[in-house]
MIGU-585652 format. One record per residue (C-alpha): x, z, y; residue number from 0. Coordinates in steps of 0.1 Angstrom, whole numbers, plus 5000, padded with zeros to 4 digits. Layout:
BEGIN
{px=X; pz=Z; py=Y; num=NUM} $
...
END
This chain:
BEGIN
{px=5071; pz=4794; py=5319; num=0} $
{px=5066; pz=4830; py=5313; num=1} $
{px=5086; pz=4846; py=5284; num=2} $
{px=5074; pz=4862; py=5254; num=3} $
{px=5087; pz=4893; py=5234; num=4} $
{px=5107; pz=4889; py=5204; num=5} $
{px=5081; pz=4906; py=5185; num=6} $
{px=5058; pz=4876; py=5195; num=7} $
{px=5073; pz=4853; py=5168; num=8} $
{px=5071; pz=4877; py=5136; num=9} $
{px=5057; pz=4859; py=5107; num=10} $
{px=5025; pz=4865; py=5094; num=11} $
{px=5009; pz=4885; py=5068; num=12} $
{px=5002; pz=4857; py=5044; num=13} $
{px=4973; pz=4879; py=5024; num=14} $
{px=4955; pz=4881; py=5054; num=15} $
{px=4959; pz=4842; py=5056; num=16} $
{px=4944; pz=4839; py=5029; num=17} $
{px=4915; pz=4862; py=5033; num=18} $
{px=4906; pz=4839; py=5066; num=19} $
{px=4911; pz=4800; py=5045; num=20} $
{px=4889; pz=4824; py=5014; num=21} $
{px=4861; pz=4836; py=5037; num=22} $
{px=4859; pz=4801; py=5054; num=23} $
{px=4853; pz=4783; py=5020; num=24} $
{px=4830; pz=4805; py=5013; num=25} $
{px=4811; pz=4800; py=5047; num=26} $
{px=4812; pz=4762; py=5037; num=27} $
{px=4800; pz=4767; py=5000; num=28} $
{px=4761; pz=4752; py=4994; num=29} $
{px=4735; pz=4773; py=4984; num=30} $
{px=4738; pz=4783; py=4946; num=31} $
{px=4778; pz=4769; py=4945; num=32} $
{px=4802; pz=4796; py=4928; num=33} $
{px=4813; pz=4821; py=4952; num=34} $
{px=4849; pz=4830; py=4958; num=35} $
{px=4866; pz=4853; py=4937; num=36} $
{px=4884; pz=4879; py=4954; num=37} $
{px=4916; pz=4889; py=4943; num=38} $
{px=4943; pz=4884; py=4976; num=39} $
{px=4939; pz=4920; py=4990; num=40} $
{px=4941; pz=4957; py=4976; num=41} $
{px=4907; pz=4961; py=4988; num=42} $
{px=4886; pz=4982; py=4963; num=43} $
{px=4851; pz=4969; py=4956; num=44} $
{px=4830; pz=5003; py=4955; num=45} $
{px=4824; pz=5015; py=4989; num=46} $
{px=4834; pz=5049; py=5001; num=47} $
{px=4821; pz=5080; py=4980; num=48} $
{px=4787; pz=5087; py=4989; num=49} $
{px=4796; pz=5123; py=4995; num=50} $
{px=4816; pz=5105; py=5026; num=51} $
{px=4789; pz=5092; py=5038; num=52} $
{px=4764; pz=5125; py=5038; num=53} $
{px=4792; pz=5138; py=5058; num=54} $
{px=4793; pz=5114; py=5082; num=55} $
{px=4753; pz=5109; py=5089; num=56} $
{px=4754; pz=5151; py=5088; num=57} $
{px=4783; pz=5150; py=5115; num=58} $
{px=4766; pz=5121; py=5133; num=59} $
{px=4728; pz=5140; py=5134; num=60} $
{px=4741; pz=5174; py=5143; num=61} $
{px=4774; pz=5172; py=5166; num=62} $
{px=4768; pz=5162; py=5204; num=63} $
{px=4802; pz=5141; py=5203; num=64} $
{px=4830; pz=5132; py=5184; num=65} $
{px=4859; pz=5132; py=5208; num=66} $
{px=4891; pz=5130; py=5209; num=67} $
{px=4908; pz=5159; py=5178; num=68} $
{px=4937; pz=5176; py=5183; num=69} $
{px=4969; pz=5149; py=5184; num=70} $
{px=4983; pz=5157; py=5145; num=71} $
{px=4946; pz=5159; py=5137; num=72} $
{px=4916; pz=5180; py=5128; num=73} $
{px=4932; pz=5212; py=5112; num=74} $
{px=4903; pz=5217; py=5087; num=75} $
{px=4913; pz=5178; py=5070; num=76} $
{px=4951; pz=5195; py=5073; num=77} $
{px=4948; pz=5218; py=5053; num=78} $
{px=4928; pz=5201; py=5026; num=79} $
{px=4954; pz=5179; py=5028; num=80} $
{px=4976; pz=5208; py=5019; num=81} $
{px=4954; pz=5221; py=4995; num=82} $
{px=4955; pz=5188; py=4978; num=83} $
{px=4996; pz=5191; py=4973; num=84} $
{px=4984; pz=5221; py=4953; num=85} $
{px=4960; pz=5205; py=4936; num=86} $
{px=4976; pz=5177; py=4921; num=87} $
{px=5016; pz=5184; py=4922; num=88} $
{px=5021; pz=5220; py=4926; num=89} $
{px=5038; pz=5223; py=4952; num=90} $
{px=5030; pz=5246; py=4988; num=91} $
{px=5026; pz=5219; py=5015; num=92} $
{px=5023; pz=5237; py=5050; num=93} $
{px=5000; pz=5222; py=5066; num=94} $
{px=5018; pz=5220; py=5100; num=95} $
{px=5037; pz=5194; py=5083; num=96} $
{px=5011; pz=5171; py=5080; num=97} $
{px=5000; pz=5148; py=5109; num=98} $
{px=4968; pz=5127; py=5108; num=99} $
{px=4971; pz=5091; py=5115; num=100} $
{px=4953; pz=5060; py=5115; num=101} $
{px=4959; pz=5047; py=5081; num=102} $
{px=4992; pz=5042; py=5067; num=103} $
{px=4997; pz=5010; py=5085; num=104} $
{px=4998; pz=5033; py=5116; num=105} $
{px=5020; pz=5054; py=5105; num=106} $
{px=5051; pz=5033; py=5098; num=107} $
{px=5061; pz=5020; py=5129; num=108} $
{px=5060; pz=5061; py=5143; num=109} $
{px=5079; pz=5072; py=5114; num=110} $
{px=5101; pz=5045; py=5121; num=111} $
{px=5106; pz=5053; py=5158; num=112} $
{px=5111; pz=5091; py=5153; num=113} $
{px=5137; pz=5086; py=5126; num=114} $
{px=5154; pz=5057; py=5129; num=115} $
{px=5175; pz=5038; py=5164; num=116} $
{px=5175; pz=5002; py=5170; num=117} $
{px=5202; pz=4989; py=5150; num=118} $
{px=5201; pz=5009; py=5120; num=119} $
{px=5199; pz=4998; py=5084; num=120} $
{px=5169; pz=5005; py=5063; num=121} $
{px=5171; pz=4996; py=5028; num=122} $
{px=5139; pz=4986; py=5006; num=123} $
{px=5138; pz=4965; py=4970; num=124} $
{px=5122; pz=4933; py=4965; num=125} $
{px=5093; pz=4925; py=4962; num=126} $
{px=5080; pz=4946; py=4991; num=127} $
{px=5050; pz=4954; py=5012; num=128} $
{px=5056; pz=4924; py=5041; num=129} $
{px=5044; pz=4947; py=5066; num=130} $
{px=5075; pz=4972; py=5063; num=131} $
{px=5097; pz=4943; py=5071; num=132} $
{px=5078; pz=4926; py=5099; num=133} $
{px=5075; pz=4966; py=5116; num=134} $
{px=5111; pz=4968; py=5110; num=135} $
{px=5122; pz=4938; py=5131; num=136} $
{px=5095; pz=4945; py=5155; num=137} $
{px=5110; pz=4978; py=5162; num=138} $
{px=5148; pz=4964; py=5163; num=139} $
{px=5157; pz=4981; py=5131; num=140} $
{px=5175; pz=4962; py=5102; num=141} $
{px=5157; pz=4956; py=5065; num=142} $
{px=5181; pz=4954; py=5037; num=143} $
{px=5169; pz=4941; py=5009; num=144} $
{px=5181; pz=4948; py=4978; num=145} $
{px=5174; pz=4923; py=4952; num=146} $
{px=5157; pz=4944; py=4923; num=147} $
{px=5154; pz=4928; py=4889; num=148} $
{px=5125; pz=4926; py=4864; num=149} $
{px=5146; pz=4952; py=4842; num=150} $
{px=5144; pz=4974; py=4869; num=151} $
{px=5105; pz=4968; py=4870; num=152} $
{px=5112; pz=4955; py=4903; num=153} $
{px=5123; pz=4988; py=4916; num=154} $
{px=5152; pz=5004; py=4934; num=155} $
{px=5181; pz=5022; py=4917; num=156} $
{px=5216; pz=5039; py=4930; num=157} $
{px=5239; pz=5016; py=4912; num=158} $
{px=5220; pz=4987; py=4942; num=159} $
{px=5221; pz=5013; py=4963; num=160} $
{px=5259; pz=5018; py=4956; num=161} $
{px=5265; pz=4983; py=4970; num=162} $
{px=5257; pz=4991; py=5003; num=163} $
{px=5289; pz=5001; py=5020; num=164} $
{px=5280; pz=5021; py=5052; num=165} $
{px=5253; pz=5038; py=5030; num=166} $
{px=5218; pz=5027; py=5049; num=167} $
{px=5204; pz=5049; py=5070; num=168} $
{px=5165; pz=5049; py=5052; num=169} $
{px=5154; pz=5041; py=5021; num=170} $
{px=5120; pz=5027; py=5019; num=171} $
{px=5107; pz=5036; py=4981; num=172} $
{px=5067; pz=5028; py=4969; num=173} $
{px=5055; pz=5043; py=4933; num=174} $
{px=5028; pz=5026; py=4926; num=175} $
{px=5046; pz=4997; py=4947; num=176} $
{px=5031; pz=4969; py=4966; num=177} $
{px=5026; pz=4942; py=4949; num=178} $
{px=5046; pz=4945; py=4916; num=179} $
{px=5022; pz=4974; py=4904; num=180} $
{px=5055; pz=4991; py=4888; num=181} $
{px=5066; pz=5031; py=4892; num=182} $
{px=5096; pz=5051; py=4895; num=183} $
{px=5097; pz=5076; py=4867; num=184} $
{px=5103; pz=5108; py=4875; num=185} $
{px=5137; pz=5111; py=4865; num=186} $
{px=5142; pz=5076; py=4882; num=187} $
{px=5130; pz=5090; py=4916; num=188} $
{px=5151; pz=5120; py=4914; num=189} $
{px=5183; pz=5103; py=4907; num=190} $
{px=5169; pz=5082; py=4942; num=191} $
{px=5164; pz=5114; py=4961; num=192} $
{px=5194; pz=5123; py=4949; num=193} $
{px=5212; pz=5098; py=4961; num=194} $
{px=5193; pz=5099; py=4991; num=195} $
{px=5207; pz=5136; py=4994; num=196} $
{px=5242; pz=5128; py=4988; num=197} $
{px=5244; pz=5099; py=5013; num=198} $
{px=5228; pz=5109; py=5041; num=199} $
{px=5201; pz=5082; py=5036; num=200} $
{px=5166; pz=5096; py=5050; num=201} $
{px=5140; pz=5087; py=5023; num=202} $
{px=5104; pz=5070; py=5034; num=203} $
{px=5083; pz=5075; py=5007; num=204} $
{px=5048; pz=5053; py=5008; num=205} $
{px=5027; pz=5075; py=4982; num=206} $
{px=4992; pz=5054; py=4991; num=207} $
{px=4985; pz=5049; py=4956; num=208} $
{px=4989; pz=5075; py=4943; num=209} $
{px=4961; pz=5087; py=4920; num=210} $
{px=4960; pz=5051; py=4907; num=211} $
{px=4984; pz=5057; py=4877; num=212} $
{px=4975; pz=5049; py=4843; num=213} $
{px=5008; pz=5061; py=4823; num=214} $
{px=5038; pz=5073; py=4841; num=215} $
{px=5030; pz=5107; py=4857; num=216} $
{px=5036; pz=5107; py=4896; num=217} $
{px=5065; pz=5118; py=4917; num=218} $
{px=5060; pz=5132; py=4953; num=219} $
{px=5088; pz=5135; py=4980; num=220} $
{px=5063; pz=5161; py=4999; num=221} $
{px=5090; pz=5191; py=4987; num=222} $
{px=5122; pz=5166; py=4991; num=223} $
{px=5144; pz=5179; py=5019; num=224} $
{px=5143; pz=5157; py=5051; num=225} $
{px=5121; pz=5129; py=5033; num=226} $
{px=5087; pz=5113; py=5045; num=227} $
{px=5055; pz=5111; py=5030; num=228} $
{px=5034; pz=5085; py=5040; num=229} $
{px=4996; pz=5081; py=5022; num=230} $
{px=4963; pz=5075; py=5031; num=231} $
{px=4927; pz=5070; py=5020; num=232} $
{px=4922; pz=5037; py=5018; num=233} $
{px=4928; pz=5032; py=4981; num=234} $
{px=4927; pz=5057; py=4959; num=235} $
{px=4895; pz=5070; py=4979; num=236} $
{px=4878; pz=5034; py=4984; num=237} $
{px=4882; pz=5041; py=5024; num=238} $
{px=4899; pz=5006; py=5037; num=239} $
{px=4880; pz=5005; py=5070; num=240} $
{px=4879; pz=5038; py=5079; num=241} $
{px=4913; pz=5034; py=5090; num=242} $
{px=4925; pz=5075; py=5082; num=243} $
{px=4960; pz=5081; py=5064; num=244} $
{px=4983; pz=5111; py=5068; num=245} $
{px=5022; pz=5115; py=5067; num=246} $
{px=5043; pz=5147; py=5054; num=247} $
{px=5069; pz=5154; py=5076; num=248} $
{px=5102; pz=5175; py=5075; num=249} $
{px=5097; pz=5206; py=5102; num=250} $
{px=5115; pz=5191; py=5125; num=251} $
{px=5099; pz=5161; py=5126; num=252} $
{px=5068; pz=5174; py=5135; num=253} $
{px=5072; pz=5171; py=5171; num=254} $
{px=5081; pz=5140; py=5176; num=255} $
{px=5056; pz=5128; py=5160; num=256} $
{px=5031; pz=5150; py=5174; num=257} $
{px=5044; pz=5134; py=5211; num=258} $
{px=5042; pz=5095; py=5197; num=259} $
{px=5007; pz=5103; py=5187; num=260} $
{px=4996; pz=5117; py=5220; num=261} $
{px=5013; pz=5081; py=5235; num=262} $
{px=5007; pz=5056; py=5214; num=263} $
{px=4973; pz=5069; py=5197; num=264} $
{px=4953; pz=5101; py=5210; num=265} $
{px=4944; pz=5108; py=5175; num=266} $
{px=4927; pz=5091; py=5145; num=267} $
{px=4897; pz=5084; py=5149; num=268} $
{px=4874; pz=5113; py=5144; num=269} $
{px=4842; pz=5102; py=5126; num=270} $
{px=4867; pz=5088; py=5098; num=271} $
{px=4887; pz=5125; py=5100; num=272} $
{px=4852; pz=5145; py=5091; num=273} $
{px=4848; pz=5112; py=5062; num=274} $
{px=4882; pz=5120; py=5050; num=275} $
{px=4879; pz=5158; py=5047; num=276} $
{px=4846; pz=5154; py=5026; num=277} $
{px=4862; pz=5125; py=5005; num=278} $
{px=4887; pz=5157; py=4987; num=279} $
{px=4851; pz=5171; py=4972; num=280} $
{px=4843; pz=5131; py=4954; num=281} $
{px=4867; pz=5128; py=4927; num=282} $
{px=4843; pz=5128; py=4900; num=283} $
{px=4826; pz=5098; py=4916; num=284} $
{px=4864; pz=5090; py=4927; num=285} $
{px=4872; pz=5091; py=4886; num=286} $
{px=4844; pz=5064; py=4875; num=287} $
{px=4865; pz=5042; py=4897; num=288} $
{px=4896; pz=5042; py=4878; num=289} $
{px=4879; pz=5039; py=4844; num=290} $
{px=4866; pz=5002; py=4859; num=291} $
{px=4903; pz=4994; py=4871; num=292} $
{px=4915; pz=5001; py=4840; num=293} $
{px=4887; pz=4980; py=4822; num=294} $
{px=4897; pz=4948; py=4850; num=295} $
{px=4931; pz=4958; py=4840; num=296} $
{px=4934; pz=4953; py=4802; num=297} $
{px=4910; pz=4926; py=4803; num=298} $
{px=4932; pz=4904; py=4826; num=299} $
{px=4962; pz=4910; py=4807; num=300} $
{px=4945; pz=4898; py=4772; num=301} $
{px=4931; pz=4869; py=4790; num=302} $
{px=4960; pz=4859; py=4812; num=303} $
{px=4987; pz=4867; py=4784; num=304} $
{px=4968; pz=4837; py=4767; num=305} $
{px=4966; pz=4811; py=4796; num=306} $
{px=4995; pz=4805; py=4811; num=307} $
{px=4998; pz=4837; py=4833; num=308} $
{px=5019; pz=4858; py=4803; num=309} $
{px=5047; pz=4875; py=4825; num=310} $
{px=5034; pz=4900; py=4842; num=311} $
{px=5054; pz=4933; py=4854; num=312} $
{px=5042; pz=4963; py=4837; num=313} $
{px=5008; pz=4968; py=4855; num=314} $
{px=5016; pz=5009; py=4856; num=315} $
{px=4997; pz=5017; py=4888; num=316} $
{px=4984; pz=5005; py=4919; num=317} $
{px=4961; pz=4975; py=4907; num=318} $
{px=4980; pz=4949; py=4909; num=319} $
{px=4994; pz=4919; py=4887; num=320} $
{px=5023; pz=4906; py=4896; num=321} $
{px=5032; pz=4872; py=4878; num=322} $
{px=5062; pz=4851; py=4874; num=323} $
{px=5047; pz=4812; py=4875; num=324} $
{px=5080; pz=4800; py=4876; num=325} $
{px=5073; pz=4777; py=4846; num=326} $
{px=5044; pz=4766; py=4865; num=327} $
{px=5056; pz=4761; py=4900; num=328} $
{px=5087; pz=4764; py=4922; num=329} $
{px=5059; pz=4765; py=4954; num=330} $
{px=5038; pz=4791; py=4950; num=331} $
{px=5021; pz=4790; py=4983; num=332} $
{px=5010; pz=4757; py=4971; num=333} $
{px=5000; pz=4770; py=4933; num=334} $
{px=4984; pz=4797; py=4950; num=335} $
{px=4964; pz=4772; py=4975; num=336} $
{px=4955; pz=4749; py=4951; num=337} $
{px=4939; pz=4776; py=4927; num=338} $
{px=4916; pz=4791; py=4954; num=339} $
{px=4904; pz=4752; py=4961; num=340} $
{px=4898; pz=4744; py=4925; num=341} $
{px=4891; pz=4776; py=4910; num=342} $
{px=4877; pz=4796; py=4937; num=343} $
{px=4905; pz=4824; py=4930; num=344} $
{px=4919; pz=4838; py=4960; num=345} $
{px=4956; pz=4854; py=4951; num=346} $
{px=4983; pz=4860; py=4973; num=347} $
{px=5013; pz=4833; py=4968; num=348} $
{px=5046; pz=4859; py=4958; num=349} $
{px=5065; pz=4847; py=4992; num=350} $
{px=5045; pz=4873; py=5013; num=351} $
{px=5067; pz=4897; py=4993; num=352} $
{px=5101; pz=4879; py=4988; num=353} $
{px=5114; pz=4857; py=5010; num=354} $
{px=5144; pz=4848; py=4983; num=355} $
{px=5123; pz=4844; py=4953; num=356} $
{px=5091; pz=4853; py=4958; num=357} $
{px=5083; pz=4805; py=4957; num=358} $
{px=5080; pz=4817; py=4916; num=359} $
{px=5061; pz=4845; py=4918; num=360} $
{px=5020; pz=4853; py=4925; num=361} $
{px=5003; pz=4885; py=4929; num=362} $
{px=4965; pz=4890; py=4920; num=363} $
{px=4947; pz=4921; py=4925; num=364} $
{px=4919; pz=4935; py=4903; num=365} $
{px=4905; pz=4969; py=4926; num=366} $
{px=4871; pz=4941; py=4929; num=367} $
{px=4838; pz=4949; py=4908; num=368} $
{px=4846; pz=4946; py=4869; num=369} $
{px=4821; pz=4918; py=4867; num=370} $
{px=4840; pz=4893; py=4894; num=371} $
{px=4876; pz=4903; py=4879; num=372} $
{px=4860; pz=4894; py=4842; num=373} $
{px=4850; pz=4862; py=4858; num=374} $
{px=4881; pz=4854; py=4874; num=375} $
{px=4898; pz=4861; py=4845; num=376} $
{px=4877; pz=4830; py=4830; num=377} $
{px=4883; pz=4809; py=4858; num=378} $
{px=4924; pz=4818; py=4856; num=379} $
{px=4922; pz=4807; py=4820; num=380} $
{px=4911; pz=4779; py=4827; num=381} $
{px=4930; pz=4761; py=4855; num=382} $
{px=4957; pz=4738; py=4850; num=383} $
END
């Protein structure tokens, strides 16, 4: 019998699990039942901005091809990338030190290879994003997870990182994180780069979304010595499948990843490049988005506060609830199961996230149209 890689026995991704049991019930459903209610993926509900899309059909009408771009990417979506570090933090980004990749879920396991050896220690809080761990292991790198506590909004701090004796060698941070919803303050995130700094700890920061914050103002690692910035369009810009993310890198990164892109890639795809450079001139269409996350927002935590769902994690950013169902369940794959077959609510049981304690937790996500999150709101209030 022929041998497989060790890579070939990495666990799933239990959202997408659920997407494929959610869209087969829904394929089984008779005509007129109640549909599904979406709620298991960060997926937002309103399609890309139109001006995306004018873009596109222009490119599509008037080029001859769309071939491969240069490795890093088209410079003209560099530099509004650049621009946009301006824009929003300002701070002077060169754009040489941006690289174009293929969504942020592309971009992990190169930052990973150019930074990090097999062997070393990359630290991240739970609850996480399950992919970081899964690329870690694939990779032969070692997660260390710290256990972060509902105090701590579920998010890193020094005195964890303290614990750690080496230091690690990365630090994996997420404000908005994925799936509590939680930020680092600013002064939070500087005492982390700090840290970092002091330590010798390269900091991988996953900024995807950002520009989904309601309270706390955002922190960037995009003028933090030696740190990585990994974001991409998907969320804040509504662009999921257009697969298109970018990384910030320190100069002397550059290169390496330039060379893993050329291997392991080409480029980004290029139709989705020309999308992502006219996406920067939406964010008044970009803008009416937020106002409905923040309407599916406050209305789930009224109604869930009242019906059995009442601790949540602050819900600062992202668009995510994350809910302790502890008094509910010590299974919640099973509490998560049973609500989709019952209530036609698709979450994602809080195990994807945390292999330790993640049996009492849930996470829902409300980026769907305001109309299906009010109704699934109902539906949550109801089941028992």
């Amino acid at each position: 019998m022929l041998k497989n890689g060790q890579a070939a026995n990495l666990p799933a991704f239990l959202a997408m699990n659920v997407v494929t049991t959610a869209n087969r019930l829904q394929a089984a459903l008779p005509p007129g039942a109640p549909r599904i209610l979406r709620m298991e993926v960060g997926q937002p509900g309103n399609a890309a901005p139109l001006g995306t899309r004018r873009a596109v059909a222009t490119a599509l009408l008037t080029q001859d091809a769309m071939g491969y771009t240069d490795a890093l990417g088209r410079p003209a979506l560099r530099e509004r990338i650049a621009a946009h570090y301006q824009d929003w933090y300002g701070i002077s980004v060169d754009r040489a030190r941006i690289a174009i990749t293929a969504g942020a879920s592309g971009a992990f396991p190169l930052v990973f290879l150019a930074a990090f050896n097999p062997g070393d220690r990359i630290a991240l809080a739970a609850p996480y994003y399950p992919p970081y761990v899964t690329i870690l292991r694939a990779l032969g790198l070692v997660p260390v997870i710290l256990q972060a506590s509902a105090e701590a909004r579920f998010q890193p701090t020094p005195a964890l990182l303290d614990q750690l004796d080496p230091p690690p060698d990365g630090l994996i941070v997420a404000s908005p994180g994925n799936p509590a919803g939680t930020m680092l303050h600013p002064d939070e995130f500087a005492a982390l780069a700090a840290w970092c700094a002091h330590a010798g700890t390269r900091l991988i920061s996953d900024e995807i979304y950002h520009g989904l914050n309601w309270d706390v103002p955002l922190s960037t690692a995009a003028d933090v010595d030696g740190a990585i910035v990994v974001n991409s369009f998907s969320k804040y810009f509504c662009m999921t499948g257009w697969r298109v993310g970018w990384v910030v890198l320190p100069p002397d990164m550059v290169q390496p990843i330039e060379r893993l892109l050329q291997n392991f890639a080409i480029c980004a795809p290029h139709v989705s490049q020309v999308a992502a450079e006219a996406a920067f001139d939406c964010h008044e269409e970009l803008q009416q988005n937020l106002l409905h996350y923040k309407a599916s927002r406050a209305y789930l935590v009224d109604t869930l506060s009242h019906a059995g769902f009442a601790r949540l994690t602050p819900a600062e950013g992202a668009f995510y609830l994350y809910a302790d169902v502890s008094h509910r369940t010590n299974d919640s794959v099973a509490f998560c199961d049973r609500l989709l077959r019952q209530a036609g609510v698709a979450t994602t049981p809080g195990v994807d996230f945390d292999a330790a304690n993640g049996t009492h937790f849930m996470r829902m996500s409300y980026c769907g149209k305001v109309e299906d999150m009010r109704e699934a709101a109902e539906r949550l209030a109801g089941f028992r």
